[in-house]
C-alpha positions as CSV (number, residue, x, y, z in Angstrom):
1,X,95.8,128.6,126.5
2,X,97.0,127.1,123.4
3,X,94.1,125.0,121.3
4,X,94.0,120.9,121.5
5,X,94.9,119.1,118.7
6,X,92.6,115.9,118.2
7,X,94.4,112.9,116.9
8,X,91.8,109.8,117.6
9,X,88.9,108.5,119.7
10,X,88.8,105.5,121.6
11,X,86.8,103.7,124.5
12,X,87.1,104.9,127.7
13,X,87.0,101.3,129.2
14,X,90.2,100.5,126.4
15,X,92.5,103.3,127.7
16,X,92.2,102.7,131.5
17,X,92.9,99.1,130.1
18,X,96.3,100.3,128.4
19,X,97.3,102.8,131.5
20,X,96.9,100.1,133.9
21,X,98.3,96.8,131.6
22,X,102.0,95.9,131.9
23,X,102.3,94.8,128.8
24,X,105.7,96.3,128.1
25,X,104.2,98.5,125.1
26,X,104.8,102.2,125.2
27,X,101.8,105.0,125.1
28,X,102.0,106.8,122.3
29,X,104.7,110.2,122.7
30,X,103.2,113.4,123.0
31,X,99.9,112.5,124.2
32,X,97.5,112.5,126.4
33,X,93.7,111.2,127.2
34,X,90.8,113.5,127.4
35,X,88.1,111.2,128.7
36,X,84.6,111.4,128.8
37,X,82.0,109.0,129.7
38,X,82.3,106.1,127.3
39,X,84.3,107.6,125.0
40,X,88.1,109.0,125.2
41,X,90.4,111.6,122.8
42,X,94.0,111.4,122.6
43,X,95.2,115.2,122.1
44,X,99.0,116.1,121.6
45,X,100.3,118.0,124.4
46,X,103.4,119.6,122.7
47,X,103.1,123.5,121.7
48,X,103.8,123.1,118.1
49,X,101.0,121.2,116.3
50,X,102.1,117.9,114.9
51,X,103.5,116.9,111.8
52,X,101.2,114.5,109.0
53,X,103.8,111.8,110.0
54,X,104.3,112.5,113.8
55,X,100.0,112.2,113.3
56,X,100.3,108.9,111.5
57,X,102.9,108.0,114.0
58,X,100.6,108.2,117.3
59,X,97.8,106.7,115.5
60,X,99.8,103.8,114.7
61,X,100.8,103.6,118.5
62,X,97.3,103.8,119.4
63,X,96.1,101.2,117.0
64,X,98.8,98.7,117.8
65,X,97.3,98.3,121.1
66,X,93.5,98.3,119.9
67,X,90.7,99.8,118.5
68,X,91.1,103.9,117.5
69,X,89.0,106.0,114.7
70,X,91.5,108.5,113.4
71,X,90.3,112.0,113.5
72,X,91.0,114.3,110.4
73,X,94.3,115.6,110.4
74,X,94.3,119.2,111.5
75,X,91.3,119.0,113.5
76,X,91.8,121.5,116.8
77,X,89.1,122.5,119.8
78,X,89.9,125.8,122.0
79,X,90.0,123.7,125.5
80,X,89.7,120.6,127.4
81,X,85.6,121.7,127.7
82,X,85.4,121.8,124.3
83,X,86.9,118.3,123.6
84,X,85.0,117.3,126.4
85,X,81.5,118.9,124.8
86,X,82.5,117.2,121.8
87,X,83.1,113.9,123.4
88,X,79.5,114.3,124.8
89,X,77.5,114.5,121.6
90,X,78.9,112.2,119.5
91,X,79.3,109.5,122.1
92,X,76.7,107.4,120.6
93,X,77.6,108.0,116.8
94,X,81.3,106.7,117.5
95,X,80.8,104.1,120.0
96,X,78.8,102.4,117.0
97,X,81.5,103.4,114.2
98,X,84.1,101.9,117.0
99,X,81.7,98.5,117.3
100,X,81.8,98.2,113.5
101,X,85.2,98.6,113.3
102,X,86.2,96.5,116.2
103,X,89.5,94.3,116.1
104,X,89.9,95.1,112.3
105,X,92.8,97.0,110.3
106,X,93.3,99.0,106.6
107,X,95.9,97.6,104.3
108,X,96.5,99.1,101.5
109,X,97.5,98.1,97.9
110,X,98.8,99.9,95.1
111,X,98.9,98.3,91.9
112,X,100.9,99.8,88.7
113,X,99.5,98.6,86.0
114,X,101.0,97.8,82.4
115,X,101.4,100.4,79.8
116,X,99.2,99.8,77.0
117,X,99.0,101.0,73.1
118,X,97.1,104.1,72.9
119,X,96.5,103.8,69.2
120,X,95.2,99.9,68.4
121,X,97.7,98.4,66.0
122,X,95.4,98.1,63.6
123,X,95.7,101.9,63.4
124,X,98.9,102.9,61.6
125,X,100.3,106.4,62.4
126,X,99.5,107.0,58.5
127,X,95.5,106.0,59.1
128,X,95.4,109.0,61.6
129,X,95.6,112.1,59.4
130,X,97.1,115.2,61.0
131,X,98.2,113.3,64.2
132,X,101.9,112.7,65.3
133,X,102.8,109.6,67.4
134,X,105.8,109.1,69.4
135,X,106.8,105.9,70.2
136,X,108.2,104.8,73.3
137,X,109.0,100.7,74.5
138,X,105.8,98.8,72.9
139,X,103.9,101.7,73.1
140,X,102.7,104.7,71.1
141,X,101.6,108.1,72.4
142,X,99.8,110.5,70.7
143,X,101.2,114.0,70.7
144,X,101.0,117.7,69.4
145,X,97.1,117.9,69.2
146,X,97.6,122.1,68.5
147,X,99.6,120.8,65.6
148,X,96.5,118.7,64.7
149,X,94.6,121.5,64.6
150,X,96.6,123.5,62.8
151,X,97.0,121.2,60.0
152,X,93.1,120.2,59.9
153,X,90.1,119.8,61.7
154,X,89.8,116.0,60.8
155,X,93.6,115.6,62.3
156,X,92.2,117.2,65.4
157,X,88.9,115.2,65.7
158,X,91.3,111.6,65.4
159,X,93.4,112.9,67.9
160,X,91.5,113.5,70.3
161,X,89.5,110.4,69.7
162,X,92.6,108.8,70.2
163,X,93.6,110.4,73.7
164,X,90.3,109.2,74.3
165,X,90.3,106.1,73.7
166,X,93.5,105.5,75.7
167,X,91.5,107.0,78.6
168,X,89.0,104.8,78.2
169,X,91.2,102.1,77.9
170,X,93.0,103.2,81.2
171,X,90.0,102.9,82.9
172,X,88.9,99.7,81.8
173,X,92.4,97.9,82.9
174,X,91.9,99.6,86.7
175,X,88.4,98.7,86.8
176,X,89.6,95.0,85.9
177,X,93.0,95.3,88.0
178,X,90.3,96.0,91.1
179,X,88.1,93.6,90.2
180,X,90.7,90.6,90.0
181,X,92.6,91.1,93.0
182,X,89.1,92.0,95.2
183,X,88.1,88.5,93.4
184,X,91.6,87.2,94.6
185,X,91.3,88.5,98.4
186,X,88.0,86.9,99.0
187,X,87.3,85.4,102.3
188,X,90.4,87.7,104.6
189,X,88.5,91.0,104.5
190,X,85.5,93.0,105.3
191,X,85.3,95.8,102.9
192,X,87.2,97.1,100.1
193,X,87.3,100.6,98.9
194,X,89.0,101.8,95.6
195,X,90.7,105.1,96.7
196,X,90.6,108.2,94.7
197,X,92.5,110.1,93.3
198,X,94.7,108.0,91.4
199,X,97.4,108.4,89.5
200,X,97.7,107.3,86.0
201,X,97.9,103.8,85.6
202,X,97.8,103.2,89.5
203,X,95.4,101.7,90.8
204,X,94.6,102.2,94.6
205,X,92.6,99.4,96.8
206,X,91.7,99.4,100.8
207,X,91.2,96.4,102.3
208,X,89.7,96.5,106.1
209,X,91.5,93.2,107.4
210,X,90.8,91.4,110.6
211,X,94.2,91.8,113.2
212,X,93.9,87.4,113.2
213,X,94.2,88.0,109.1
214,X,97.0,90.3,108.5
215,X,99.2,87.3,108.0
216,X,97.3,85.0,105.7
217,X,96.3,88.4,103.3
218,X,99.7,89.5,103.3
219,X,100.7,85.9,102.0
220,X,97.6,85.3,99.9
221,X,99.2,88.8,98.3
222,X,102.5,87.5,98.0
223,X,100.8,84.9,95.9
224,X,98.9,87.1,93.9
225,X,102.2,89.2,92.7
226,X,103.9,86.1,91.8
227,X,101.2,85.0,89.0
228,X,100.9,88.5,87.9
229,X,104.3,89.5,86.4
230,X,103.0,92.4,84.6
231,X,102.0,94.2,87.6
232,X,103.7,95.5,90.3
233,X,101.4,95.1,93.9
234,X,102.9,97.7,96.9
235,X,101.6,96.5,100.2
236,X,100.7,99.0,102.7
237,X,100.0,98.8,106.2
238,X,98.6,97.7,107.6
239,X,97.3,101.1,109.9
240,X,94.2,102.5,111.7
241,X,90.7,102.4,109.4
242,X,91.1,105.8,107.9
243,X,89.6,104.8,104.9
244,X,86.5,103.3,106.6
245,X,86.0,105.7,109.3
246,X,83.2,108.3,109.1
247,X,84.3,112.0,107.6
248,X,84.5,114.6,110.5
């Protein structure tokens, strides 16, 4: 017998409601309901495991017609006992986590923020001994800190200072980015989480949105990217809760 692969958990009561609504929206494909008690699993019945997207896919499915906490991708039990089992002892734990989540969404925002000057202009390349700069649009970037060394320990030591101060500086426009646009979504979600990692100069937000408020934050957003030309805002989702549901 070949293992179950978990996708999500729902309430028993909410998937007898889908099975028996005519409502003209499909199940989910490849799946199927392992219920117990209060609390139901949706396990993929194919023989292959599924793909990250073919995952994301179902969950979607699910969460179009209500309430589902994603389970962690890759996440496999030896039998339909074992899901069962499973199903059994955390009953309590994720009827709660399905309570506190109830009727709510994650969208997602990824902001690219503008490329600042590592070096402050005050600094000419001249000021930094030992330290080559290479310039690039209105910025400059400090390179070849082996050369630095090489030529002399000061060179080094302002170098580095310098790659450090344009990590600091990095930092300081996400933290602000976050801030701003948390400060400009007030009032349309119920927590926000920054994501990590990040990519330079990106920063990553969660939002968990209300179903009644996808709308208005998607057009609160729309406002939001049109005052802030320097940034770019990617709107994502919106999606099942990963962000906000409990690690397995």
């Amino acid at each position: 017998m070949l293992p179950l692969c978990l996708l999500g958990v729902s309430r028993s009561t909410d998937v007898r409601r889908w099975d028996a609504a005519e409502d003209n929206q499909p199940g989910p494909p490849h799946v199927r309901w392992v219920i117990s008690s209060r609390v139901a699993a949706a396990v993929w019945t194919r023989p292959t495991p599924p793909l990250p997207l073919e995952h994301a896919v179902v969950l979607g499915t699910i969460h179009r017609r209500g309430d589902v906490l994603p389970v962690r991708f890759g996440t496999t039990l030896a039998d339909e006992d074992a899901v069962c089992g499973l199903l059994c002892r955390r009953q309590a734990e994720w009827l709660e986590e399905l309570d506190c989540l109830a009727g709510t969404g994650e969208i997602g925002l990824r902001i690219e923020l503008p490329q600042g000057p590592v070096v402050p202009a005050s600094q000419s390349r001249d000021q930094v001994p030992g330290v080559r700069c290479q310039v690039s649009g209105n910025r400059e970037r400090v390179v070849g800190l082996s050369t630095a060394l090489h030529r002399s320990p000061a060179g080094y030591l302002a170098a580095r200072q310098a790659r450090y101060r344009q990590q600091d500086e990095q930092c300081r426009r996400g933290e602000l980015a976050a801030e701003d646009c948390v400060r400009a979504m007030h009032g349309l979600y119920r927590q926000w989480r920054r994501l990590r990692p990040e990519p330079p100069g990106v920063v990553r937000l969660a939002f968990l949105v209300e179903r009644g408020r996808f709308a208005a934050f998607a057009k609160r957003l729309r406002g939001l990217r049109a005052r802030r030309i320097s940034r770019r805002f990617t709107f994502l989702g919106p999606w099942p809760p990963y962000s906000f549901a409990a690690e397995e």
